[in-house]
C-alpha positions in Angstrom: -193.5 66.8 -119.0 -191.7 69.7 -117.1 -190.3 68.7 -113.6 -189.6 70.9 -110.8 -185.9 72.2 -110.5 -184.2 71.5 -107.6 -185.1 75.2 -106.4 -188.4 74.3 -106.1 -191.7 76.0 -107.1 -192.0 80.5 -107.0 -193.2 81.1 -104.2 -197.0 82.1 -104.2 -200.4 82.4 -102.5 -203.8 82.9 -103.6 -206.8 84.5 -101.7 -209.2 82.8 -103.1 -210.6 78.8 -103.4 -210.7 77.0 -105.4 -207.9 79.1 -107.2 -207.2 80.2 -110.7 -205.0 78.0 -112.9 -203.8 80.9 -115.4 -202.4 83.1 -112.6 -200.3 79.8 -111.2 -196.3 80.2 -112.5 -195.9 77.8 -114.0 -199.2 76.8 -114.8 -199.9 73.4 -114.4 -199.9 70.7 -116.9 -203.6 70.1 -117.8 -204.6 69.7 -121.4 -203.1 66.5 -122.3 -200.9 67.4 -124.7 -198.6 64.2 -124.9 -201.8 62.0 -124.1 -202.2 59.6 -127.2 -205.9 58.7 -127.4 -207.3 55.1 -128.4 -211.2 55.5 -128.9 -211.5 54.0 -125.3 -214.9 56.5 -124.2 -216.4 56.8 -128.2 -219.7 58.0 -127.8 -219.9 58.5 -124.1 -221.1 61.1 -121.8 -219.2 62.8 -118.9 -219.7 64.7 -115.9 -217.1 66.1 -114.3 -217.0 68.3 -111.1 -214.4 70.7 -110.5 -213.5 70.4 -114.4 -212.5 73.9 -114.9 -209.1 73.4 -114.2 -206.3 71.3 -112.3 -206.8 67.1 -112.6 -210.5 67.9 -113.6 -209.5 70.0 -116.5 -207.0 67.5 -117.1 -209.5 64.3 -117.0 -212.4 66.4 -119.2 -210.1 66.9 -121.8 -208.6 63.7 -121.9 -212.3 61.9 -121.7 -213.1 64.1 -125.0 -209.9 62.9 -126.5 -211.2 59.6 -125.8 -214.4 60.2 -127.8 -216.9 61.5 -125.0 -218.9 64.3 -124.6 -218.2 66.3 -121.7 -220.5 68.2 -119.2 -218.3 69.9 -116.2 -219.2 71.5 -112.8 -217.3 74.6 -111.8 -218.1 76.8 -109.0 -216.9 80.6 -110.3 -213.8 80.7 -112.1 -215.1 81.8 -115.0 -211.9 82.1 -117.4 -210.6 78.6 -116.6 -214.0 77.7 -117.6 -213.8 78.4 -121.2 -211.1 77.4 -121.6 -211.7 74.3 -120.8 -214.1 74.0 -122.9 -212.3 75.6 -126.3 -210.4 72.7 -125.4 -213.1 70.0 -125.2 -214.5 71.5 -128.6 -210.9 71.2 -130.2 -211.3 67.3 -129.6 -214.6 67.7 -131.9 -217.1 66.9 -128.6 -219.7 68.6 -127.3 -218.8 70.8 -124.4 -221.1 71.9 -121.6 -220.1 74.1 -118.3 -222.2 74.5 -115.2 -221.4 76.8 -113.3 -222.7 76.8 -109.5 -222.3 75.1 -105.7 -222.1 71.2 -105.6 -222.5 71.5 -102.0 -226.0 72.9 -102.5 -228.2 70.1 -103.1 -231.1 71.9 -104.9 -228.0 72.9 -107.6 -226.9 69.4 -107.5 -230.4 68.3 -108.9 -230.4 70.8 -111.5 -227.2 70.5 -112.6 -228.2 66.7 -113.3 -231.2 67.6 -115.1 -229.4 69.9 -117.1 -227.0 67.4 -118.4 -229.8 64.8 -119.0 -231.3 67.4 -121.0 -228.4 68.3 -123.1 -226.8 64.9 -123.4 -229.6 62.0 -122.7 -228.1 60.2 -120.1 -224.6 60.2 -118.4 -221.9 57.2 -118.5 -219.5 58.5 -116.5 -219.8 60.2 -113.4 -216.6 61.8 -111.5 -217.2 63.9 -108.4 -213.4 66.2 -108.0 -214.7 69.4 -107.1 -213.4 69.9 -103.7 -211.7 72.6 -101.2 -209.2 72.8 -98.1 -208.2 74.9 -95.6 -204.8 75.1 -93.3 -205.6 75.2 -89.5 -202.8 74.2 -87.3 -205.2 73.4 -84.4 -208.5 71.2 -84.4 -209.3 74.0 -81.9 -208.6 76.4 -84.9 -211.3 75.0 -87.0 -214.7 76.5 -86.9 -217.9 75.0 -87.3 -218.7 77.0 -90.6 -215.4 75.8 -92.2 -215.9 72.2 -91.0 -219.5 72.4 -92.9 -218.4 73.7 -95.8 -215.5 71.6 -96.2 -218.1 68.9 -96.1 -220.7 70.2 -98.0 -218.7 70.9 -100.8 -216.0 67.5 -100.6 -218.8 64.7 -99.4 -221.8 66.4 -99.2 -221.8 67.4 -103.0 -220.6 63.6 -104.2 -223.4 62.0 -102.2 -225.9 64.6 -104.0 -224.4 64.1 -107.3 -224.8 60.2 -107.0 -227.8 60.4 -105.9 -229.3 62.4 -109.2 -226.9 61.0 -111.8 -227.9 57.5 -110.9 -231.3 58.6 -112.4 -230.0 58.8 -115.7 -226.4 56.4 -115.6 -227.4 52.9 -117.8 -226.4 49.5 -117.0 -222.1 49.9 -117.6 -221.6 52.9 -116.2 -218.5 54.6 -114.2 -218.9 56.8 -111.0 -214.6 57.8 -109.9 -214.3 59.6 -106.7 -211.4 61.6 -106.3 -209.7 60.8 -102.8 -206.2 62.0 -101.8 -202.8 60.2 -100.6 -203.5 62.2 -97.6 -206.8 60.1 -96.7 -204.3 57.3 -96.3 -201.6 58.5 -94.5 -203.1 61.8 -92.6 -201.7 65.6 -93.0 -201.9 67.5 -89.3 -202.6 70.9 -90.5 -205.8 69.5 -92.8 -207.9 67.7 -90.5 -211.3 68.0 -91.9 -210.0 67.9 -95.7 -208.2 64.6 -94.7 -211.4 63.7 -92.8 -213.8 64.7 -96.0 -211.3 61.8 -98.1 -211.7 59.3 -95.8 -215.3 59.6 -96.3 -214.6 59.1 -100.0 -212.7 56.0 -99.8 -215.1 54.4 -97.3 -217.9 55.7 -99.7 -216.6 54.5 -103.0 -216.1 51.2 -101.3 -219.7 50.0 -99.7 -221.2 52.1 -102.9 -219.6 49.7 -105.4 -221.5 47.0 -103.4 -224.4 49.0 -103.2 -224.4 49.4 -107.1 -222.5 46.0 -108.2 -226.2 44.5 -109.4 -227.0 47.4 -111.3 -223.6 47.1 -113.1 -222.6 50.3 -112.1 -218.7 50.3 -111.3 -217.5 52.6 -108.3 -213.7 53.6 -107.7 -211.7 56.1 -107.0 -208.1 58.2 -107.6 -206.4 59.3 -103.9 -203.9 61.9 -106.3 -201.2 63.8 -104.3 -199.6 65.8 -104.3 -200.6 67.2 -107.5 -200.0 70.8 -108.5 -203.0 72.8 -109.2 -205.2 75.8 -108.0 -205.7 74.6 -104.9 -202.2 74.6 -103.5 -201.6 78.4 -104.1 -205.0 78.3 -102.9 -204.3 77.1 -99.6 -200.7 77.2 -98.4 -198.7 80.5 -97.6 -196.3 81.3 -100.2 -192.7 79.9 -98.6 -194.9 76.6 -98.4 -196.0 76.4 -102.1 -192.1 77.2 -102.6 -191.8 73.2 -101.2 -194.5 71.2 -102.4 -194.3 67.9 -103.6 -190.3 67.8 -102.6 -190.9 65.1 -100.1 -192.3 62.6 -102.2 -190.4 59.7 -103.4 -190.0 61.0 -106.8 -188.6 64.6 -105.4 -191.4 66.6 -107.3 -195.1 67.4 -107.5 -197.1 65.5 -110.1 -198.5 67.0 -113.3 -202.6 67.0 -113.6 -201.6 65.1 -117.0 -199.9 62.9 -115.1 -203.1 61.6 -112.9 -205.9 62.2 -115.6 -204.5 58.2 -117.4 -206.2 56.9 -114.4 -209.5 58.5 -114.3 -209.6 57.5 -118.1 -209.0 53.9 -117.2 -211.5 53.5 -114.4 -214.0 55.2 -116.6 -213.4 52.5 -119.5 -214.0 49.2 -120.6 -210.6 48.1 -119.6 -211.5 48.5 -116.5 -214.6 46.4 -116.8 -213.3 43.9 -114.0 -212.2 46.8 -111.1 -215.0 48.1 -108.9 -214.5 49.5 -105.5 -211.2 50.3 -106.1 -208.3 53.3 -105.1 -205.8 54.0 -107.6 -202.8 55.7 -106.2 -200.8 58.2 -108.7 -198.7 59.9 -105.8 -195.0 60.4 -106.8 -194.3 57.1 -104.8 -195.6 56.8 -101.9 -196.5 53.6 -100.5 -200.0 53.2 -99.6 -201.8 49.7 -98.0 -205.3 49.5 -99.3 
């Protein structure tokens, strides 16, 4: 895997969220190239939000190198889309984008359906899609950015539990994706880092909630990671930066955080539930 040079990252910015992997430079690392599949997911069926590019691209290709077929949520990048899922057709799975809102409840439902539809049933369950926003003041942050920033981060897992659960069998895997930054706070992302800790606390009473039904519950807290997102929301001299700080001196690779999703979702994972793995560059997290 390509590491960043001591120069850092280009500096550059994107407009929009959740960001567009093909006009990142470089482009991140998300089709799991060097990842050397052992059956572990044969004959399952995923759902992925956010699967269009970045660690969900990453994790949908490497659960249909694994054997499963793949359904994925993406909100309206369009390009990274299809790509995604020449990719999960390569792997000889079925492929299936859905393209909408997760933190519209009404498309939560039907994206569900849709999936249950195509597939019969869903195995795997992992809720990425997600979105943040730079405000250097709490004072700074409106009230329609707080909302959406949980509508789409909590909001949407909470409604795509609640459907999937409708159609997930006895051994099945819902993975949250959390951050590092849930754990040890960033200043200038307050209702992102806020939106996190919901996760963790979620994934953790939830894998009570669901321990009877034998429905397993953890979670990833990735970071920092370089995908869309980052362009997406820092200015340009700050992308130039990211990831230097961590332990390991670099950002992380999607392929380099999608091994852990792929676990949690298998059977060697059979005896982990309410769980946070921690693929960060280092950092040391408690809990």
């Amino acid at each position: 895997m390509a590491l960043q040079n001591e120069s850092g990252l280009p500096p550059q910015h994107q407009s929009h969220q959740p960001g567009v992997e093909s006009d990142m430079h470089p482009e991140p690392e998300s089709f799991m190239t060097h990842y050397r599949a052992a059956e572990k997911l044969k004959s399952k069926v995923a759902l992925v939000s956010g699967g269009d590019s970045g660690i969900g691209r990453a994790v949908a290709i490497g659960f249909a190198k694994e054997g499963a077929d793949v359904a994925f949520i993406y909100y309206d990048e369009d390009d990274d889309a299809a790509k995604t899922v020449d990719c999960i057709r390569a792997e000889g799975q079925r492929a299936l984008a859905i393209k909408g809102d997760v933190g519209d409840s009404g498309f939560c439902k039907l994206a569900v359906q849709t999936v249950a539809e195509e597939f019969g049933r869903i195995d795997i369950l992992v809720n990425n899609a997600a979105e943040q926003h730079v405000c250097d003041s709490i004072a700074d942050i409106s009230e329609a950015q707080l909302r959406r920033t949980f509508d789409t981060n909590i909001l949407g897992t909470f409604f795509l539990i609640q459907n999937a659960l409708n159609y997930m069998p006895e051994g099945s895997a819902i993975i949250n994706s959390a951050s590092v930054v849930a754990y040890r706070g960033k200043p200038v992302l307050l209702d992102y880092a806020a939106t996190k800790g919901a996760i963790v606390a979620l994934t953790r009473s939830l894998s009570g909630n669901l321990v009877d039904k034998k429905i397993r519950v953890n979670a990833v807290a990735p970071g920092p990671i370089w995908t869309p997102l980052i362009p997406a929301s820092f200015s340009a001299s700050e992308v130039e930066d990211f990831g230097q700080s961590s332990p390991m001196g670099r950002p992380g690779q999607p392929d380099e955080v999608a091994p852990s999703y792929i676990f949690l979702a298998s059977d060697d994972a059979s005896y982990m539930t309410g769980q946070v793995l921690h693929p960060n560059g280092g950092t040391v997290i408690g809990g």
